[in-house]
C-alpha positions in Angstrom: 199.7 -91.2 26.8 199.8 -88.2 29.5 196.1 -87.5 30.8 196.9 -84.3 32.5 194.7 -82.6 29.8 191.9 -84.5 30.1 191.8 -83.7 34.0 192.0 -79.6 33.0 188.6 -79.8 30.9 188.1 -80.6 27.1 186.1 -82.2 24.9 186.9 -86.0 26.3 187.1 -85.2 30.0 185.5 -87.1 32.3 182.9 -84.7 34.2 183.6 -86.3 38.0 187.2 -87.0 36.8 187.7 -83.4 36.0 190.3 -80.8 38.3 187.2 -78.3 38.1 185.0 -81.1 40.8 187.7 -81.0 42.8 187.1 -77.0 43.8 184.4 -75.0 45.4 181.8 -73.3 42.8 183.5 -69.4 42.2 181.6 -67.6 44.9 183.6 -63.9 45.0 185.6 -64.0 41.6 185.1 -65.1 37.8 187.4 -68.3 37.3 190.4 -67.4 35.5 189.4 -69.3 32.6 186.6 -71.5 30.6 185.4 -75.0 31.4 183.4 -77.1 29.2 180.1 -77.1 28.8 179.3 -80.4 30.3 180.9 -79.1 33.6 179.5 -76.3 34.3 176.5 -77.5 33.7 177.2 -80.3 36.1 178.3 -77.7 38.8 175.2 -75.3 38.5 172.7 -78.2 38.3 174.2 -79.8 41.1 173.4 -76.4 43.6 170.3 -77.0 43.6 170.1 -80.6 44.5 169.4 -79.8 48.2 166.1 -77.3 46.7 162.4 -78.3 47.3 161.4 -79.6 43.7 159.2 -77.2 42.1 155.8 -79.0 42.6 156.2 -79.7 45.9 156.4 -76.2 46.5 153.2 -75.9 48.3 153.9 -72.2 48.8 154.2 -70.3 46.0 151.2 -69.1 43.6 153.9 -69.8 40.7 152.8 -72.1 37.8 155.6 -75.2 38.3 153.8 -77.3 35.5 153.3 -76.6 31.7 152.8 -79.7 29.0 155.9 -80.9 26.8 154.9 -78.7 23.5 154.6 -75.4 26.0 158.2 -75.9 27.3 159.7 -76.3 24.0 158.0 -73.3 22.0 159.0 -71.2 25.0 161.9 -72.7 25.2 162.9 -71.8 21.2 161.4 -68.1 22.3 164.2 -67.6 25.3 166.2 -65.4 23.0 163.7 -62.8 21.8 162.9 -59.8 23.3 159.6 -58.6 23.3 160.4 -55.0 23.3 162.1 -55.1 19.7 158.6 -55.2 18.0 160.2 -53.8 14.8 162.2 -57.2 14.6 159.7 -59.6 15.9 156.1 -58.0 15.2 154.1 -61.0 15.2 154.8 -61.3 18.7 153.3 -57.7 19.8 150.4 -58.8 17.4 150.5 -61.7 20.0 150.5 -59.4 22.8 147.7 -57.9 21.3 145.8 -61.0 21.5 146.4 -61.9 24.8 145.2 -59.1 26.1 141.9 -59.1 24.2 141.4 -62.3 25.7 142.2 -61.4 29.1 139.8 -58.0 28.6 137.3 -60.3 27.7 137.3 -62.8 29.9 136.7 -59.9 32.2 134.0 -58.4 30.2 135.5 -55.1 28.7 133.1 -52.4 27.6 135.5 -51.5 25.1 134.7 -51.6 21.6 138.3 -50.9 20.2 139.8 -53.9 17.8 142.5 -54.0 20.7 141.6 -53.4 24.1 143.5 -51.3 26.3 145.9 -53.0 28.4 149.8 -53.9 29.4 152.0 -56.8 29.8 154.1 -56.9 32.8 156.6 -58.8 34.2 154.1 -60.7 37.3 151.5 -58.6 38.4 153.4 -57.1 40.4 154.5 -54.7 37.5 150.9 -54.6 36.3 149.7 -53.5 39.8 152.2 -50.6 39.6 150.8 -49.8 36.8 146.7 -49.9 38.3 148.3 -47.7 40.8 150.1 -45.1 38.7 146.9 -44.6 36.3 145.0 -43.8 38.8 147.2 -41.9 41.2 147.9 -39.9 37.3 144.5 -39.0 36.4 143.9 -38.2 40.3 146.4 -35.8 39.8 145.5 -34.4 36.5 141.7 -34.0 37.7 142.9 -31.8 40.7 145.8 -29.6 38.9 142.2 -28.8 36.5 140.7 -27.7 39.5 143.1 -25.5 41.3 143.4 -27.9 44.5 146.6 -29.5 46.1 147.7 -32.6 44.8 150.5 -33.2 47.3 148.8 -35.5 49.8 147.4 -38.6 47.6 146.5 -41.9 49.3 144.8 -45.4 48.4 142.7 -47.5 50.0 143.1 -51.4 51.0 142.9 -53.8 53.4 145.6 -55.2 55.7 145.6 -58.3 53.5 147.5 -56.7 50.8 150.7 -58.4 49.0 153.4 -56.6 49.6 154.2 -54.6 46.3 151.0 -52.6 47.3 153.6 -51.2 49.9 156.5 -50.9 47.0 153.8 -48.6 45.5 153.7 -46.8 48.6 156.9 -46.3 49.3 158.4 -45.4 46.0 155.7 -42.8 44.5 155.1 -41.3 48.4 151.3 -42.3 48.4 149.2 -43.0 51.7 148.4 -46.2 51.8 145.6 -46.6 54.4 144.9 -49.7 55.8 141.2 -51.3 56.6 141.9 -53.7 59.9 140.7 -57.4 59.0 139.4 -59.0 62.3 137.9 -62.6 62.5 134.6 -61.6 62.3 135.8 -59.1 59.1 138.1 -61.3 56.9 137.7 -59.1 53.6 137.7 -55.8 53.2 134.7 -54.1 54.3 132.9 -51.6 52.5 131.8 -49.6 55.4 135.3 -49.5 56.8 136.4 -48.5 53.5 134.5 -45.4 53.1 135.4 -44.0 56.2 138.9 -44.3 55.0 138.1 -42.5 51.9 138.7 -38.5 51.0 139.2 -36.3 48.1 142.8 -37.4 47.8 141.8 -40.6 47.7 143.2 -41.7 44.3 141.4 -45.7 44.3 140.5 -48.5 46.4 142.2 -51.8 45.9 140.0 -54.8 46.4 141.7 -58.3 46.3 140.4 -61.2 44.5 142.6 -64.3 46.1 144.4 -62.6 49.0 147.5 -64.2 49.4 147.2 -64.5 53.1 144.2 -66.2 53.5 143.0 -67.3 49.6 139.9 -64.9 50.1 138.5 -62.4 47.9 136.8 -59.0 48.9 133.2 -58.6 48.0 134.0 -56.2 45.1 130.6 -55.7 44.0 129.1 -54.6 47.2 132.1 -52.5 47.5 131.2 -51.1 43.8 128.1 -50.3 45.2 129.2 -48.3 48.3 131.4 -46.0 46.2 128.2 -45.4 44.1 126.5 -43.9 46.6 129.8 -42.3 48.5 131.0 -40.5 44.9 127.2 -39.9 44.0 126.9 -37.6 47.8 130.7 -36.4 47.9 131.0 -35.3 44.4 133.9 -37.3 44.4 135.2 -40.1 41.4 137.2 -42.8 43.5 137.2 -45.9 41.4 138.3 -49.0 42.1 141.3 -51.0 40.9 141.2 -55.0 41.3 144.6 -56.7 42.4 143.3 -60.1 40.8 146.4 -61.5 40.5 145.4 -64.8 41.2 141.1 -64.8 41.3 141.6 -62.8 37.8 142.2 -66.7 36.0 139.7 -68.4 38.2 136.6 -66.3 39.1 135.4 -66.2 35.0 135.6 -69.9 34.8 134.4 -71.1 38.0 132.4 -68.3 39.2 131.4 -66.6 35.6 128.2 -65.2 37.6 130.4 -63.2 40.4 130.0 -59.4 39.3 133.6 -58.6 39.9 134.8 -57.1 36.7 134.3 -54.6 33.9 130.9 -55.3 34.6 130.6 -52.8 37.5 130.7 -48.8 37.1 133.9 -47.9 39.6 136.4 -50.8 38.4 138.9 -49.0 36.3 141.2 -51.4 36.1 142.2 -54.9 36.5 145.4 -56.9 36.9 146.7 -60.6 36.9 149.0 -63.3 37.1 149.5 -65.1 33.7 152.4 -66.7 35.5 149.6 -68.2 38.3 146.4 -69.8 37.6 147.1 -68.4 33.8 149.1 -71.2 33.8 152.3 -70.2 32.4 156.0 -70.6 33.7 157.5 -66.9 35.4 157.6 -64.1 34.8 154.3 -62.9 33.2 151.7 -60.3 34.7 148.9 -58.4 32.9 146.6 -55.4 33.2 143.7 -54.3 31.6 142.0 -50.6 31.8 138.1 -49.9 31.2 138.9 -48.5 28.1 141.8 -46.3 26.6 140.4 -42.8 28.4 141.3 -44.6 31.9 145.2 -44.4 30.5 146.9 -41.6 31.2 148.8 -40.8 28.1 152.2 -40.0 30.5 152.5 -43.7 31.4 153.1 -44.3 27.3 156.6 -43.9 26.3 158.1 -43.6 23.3 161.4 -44.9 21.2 163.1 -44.8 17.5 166.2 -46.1 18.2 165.2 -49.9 17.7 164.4 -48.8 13.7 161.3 -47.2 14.1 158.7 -45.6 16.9 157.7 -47.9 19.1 155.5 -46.9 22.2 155.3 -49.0 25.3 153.6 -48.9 28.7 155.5 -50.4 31.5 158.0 -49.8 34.3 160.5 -52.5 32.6 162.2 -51.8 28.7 163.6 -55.2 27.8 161.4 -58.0 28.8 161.0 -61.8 28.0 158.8 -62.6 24.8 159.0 -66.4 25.8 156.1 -65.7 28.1 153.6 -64.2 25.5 153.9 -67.4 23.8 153.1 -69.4 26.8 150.3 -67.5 27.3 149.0 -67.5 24.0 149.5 -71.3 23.3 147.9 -72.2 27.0 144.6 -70.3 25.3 144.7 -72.2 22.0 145.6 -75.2 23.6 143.3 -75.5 26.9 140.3 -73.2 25.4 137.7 -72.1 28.1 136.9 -75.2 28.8 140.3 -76.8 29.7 141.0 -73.7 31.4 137.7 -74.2 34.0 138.5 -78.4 33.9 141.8 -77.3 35.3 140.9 -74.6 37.9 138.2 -77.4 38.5 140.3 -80.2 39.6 142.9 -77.9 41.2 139.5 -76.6 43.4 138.6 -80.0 44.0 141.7 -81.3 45.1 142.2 -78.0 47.4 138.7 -79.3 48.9 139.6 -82.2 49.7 142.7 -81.3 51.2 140.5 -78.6 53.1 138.2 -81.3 54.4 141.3 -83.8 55.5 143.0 -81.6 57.2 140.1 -79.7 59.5 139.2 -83.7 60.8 143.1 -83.8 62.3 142.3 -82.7 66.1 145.4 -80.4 66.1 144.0 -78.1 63.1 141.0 -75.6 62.2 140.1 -73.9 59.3 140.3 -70.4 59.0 137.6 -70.5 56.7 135.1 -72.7 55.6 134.2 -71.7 52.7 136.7 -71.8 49.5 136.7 -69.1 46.6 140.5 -70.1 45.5 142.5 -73.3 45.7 144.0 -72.1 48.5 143.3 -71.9 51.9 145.0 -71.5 55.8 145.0 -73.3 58.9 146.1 -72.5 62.2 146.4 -75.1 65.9 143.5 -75.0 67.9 144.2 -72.5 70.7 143.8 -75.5 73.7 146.0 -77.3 71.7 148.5 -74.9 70.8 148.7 -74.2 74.4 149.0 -77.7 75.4 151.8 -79.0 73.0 155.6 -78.4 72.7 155.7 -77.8 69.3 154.3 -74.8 66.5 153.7 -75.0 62.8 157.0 -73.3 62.2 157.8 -76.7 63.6 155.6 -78.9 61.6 156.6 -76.4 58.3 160.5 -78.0 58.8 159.5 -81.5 59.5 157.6 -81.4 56.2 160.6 -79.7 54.2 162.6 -83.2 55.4 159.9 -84.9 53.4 160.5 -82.5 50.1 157.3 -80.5 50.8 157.4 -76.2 51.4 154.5 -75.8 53.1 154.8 -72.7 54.8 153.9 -71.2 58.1 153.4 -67.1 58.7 151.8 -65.1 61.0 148.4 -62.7 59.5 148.9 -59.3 59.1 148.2 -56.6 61.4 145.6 -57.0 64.2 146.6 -60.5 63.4 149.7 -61.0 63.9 149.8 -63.2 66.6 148.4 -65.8 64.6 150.5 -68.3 63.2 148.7 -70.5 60.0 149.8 -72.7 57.6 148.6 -72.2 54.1 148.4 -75.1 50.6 148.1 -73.5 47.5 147.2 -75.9 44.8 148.3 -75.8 41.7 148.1 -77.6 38.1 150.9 -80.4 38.2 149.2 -81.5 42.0 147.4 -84.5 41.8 145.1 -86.2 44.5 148.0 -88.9 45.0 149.9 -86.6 45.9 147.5 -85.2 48.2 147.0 -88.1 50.1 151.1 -88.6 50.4 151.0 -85.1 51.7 148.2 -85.6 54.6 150.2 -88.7 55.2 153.5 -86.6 55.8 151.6 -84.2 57.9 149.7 -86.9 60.0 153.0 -88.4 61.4 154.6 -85.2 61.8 152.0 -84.3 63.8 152.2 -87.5 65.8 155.8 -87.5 65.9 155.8 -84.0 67.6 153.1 -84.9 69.7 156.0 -86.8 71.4 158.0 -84.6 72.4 158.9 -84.0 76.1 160.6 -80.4 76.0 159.1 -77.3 74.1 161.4 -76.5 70.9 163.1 -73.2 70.5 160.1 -71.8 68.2 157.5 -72.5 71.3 159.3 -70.8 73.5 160.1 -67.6 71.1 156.0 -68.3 70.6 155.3 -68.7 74.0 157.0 -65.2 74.6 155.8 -63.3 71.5 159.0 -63.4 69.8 159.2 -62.5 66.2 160.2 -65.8 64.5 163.2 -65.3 61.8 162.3 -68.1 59.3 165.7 -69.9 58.2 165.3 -71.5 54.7 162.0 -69.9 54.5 162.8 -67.1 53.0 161.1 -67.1 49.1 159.8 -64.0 48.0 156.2 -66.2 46.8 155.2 -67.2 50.8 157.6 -64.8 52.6 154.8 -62.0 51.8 152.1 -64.4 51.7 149.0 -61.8 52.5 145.7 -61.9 53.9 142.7 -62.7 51.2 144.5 -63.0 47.4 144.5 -64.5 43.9 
C-alpha cells in the first residue's frame, strides 16, 4: 500500500513522520492548506519548549497557578463573551457580584444593592479608568466655574507602573513626578503637595509598587490633602493603583486605613489576575459610590438585542475570567484567601532573610508589606567583582528561573536590583532549590578572571539592552507596587 498520504497529514499520520515536521513553522505567510489537528498542535506546543515554565517565572505579578476545578470551569467559559449580557446574563449578575465583593473587601460606603464599579481587562484598564473619572469630573467642575480646563495634571511618584505614563501620553495629562531617594522610598506627602494645583485632577498612591514591592503611606497622605483642600478650597482626591496590595492589605493587614475608609480615596483598582488569584487577563475598579462616575465614561448599545450599558476602554472581553474570580471567592473564602497571601508572605520572608546573609547582597528594604521584595550588590562588592546581576539574572534563566534584574527609576537609575515576587503555586522547596541555584551562581562568577561585557557597559554607565528579558510583567517592573 502507497504511504505518501499518510506523510501529507490525515487522520492516521504519524505526528514526527509527517511532511509538515519536516518544514519551518509559517513565519510570513498562511500555509497553503490545513494540517491535522494533532500537528499543529504538536508544532505550536513545541515553540515554547525553550520558554521559562510559568512558575518559575519569578518576575511577573501574574497568577501561574489555579486548582484543577478552576482550570476546567474557565476552561468550558473560553467561548463566551462577557459583553453579550443579553445572551449570557447570569454572568453580568456574576460581575455584579464580584464587584460587591471587591467593594467590600475595601470597605465601600455605598449602600446601593450593587456597588459602583468596572471590570477590566488587568488593572491596567481599570487604572485608565481611576484616571479618566477623575480627570472627567476635574473637567466638569471647572467648565461650571468658568476657568480653563486645558492644562490638567496628576500627581505620583517615580515608582509608578508604566500605564500611569500610557495615561499620560494618550489623554495629554501632566504627570508630575515626586523623586524617591533612599531615605524617601514611598511617596511623600510633603513632596506631594508641593506638586499639587488647581489643575490637579488626583494623586495616585501605590499599594505594592512594582519596583520595589512597597506601598505609599496612603493614610497620612489622605490626611495631607485634608488639610491642603480644606486651606486651598480645592477637591484633589486620591485614586489608589492597588493592583497588587488591593488582594493582600484586607487580609493580612485588615487594620491598614488605606481604603474607602478614608475621605479623599475616590477610587480603587486591582489585579484579579495577581494576588486575586486568577489566570490573565482580569483587572477591577471600584468608585466611592456612583456620584464619583462620571456618566460620559458609560456607554451604551442595542444592537446585541437589547440596551446594554458598559464602562470600559475594551467592547468584547473574556467572561472566562469572571468565573475565575467568582469561584476563587466561593472556593477559598476569606480565610483561604489570607492562608494563601500568608504562606506566599512567609515564604517571600524567608527568601528575604536567606538571601541578605549571602555576602554579595543587601536588602533594599527590611521590612516587607508584599511578597515581593529587591536586592541589589553591595557597593564594595559590586566594585570589586567582574560580574553584575544582569549576569547572575542569565545564569539563573540556564537553571529555568526568570529572576529579573532592572535598574530603579529616576534619581535611581543607576541602581541595578534584582527583585522575587512570590506567588501561589511557589513552595518553600522550591525556595531552597532557588537559593541553591543563586548560591553557586554566585560562586561560579566569583571566579571569573575578566569583567563580562555587562560590567564593563556598568562600569561605564551604559544603558543595558536586556536580550530575552524583555516581558512586559518585569520589563516595567516600578518602584513600590501591588
Amino acid at each position: 500500500m502507497e504511504d505518501s498520504k499518510f506523510r501529507k497529514g490525515d487522520a492516521e499520520t504519524v505526528v514526527f513522520g509527517s511532511d509538515t515536521m519536516l518544514k519551518s513553522s509559517p513565519i510570513e505567510k498562511i500555509p497553503d492548506g490545513p494540517t491535522t489537528p494533532e500537528i499543529a498542535y504538536q508544532m505550536v506546543k513545541d515553540e515554547t519548549f525553550a520558554q521559562t515554565q510559568p512558575r518559575l517565572n519569578l518576575a511577573t505579578f501574574v497568577t501561574t497557578y489555579m486548582d484543577e476545578y478552576a482550570t476546567r470551569l474557565m476552561n468550558e467559559a473560553i467561548n463566551i463573551n462577557y459583553i453579550d449580557e443579553t445572551e449570557y446574563p447570569r454572568i453580568a449578575v456574576m460581575n455584579g457580584k464580584c464587584i460587591n465583593i471587591i467593594a467590600n473587601l475595601w470597605n465601600s460606603p455605598e449602600k446601593s444593592v450593587y456597588k459602583t464599579g468596572a471590570l477590566g481587562i488587568g488593572s491596567s484598564e481599570a487604572c485608565m479608568l481611576g484616571g479618566v473619572s477623575a480627570w472627567l469630573r476635574w473637567r466638569k467642575k471647572r467648565q461650571a466655574q468658568g476657568k480653563p480646563f486645558d492644562k490638567p495634571n496628576f500627581v505620583i511618584s517615580a515608582g509608578f507602573q508604566v500605564v500611569w505614563e500610557k495615561f499620560a501620553q494618550l489623554w495629554q495629562i501632566e504627570m508630575r513626578q515626586v523623586p524617591l531617594t533612599l531615605e524617601k522610598i514611598t511617596l511623600d506627602p510633603e513632596d506631594t503637595l508641593k506638586l499639587c494645583d488647581e489643575n490637579t485632577i488626583c494623586v495616585v498612591a501605590i499599594e505594592g509598587v512594582t519596583w520595589t514591592g512597597l506601598n505609599d503611606d496612603v493614610e497620612a497622605i489622605d490626611k495631607a490633602l485634608d488639610a491642603y483642600n480644606a486651606k486651598t478650597g480645592y477637591d484633589i482626591p486620591i485614586h489608589v493603583d492597588a493592583a497588587s496590595g488591593g488582594f493582600i492589605l484586607p487580609f493580612l493587614y485588615p487594620e491598614v486605613k488605606w481604603d474607602f475608609r478614608l475621605k479623599w480615596v475616590y477610587s480603587i483598582n486591582t489585579s484579579g489576575h495577581k494576588y486575586g488569584l486568577v489566570y490573565p487577563g482580569l483587572g477591577w475598579i471600584v468608585w466611592r459610590d456612583k456620584s464619583y462616575l462620571p456618566e460620559e465614561m458609560s456607554f451604551s448599545v442595542n444592537y446585541l438585542g437589547a440596551e446594554i450599558t458598559q464602562v470600559g476602554l475594551n467592547f468584547s472581553r473574556p467572561a472566562a475570567q469572571i468565573l475565575g474570580q467568582y469561584y476563587q471567592f466561593i472556593r477559598l473564602g476569606f480565610q483561604g484567601y489570607k492562608d494563601i497571601q500568608y504562606n506566599s508572605m512567609e515564604i517571600a520572608k524567608y527568601l528575604h532573610s536567606e538571601i541578605g546573609k549571602i555576602d554579595a547582597f543587601i536588602n533594599y528594604s527590611k521590612d516587607m508589606v508584599n511578597p515581593l521584595f529587591i536586592w541589589y550588590l553591595k557597593p564594595e562588592v559590586a566594585k570589586s567583582v567582574n560580574w553584575t546581576l544582569y549576569d547572575l539574572q542569565d545564569k539563573l534563566s540556564q537553571h529555568g528561573w526568570m529572576v529579573p534584574a532592572y535598574t530603579l527609576p529616576a534619581n535611581l537609575e543607576n541602581d541595578v536590583v534584582m527583585r522575587i515576587v512570590v506567588r501561589q503555586g511557589f513552595s518553600r522547596d522550591m525556595a531552597d532549590m532557588l537559593l541553591g541555584d543563586i548560591k553557586s551562581a554566585v560562586a561560579e562568577l566569583n571566579q571569573l578572571a575578566y569583567p563580562t561585557t555587562t560590567k564593563l557597559a556598568v562600569d561605564k554607565n551604559l544603558k543595558i539592552a536586556p536580550r530575552i528579558f524583555n516581558h512586559g510583567s518585569y520589563a516595567n517592573a516600578s518602584k513600590k507596587q501591588n
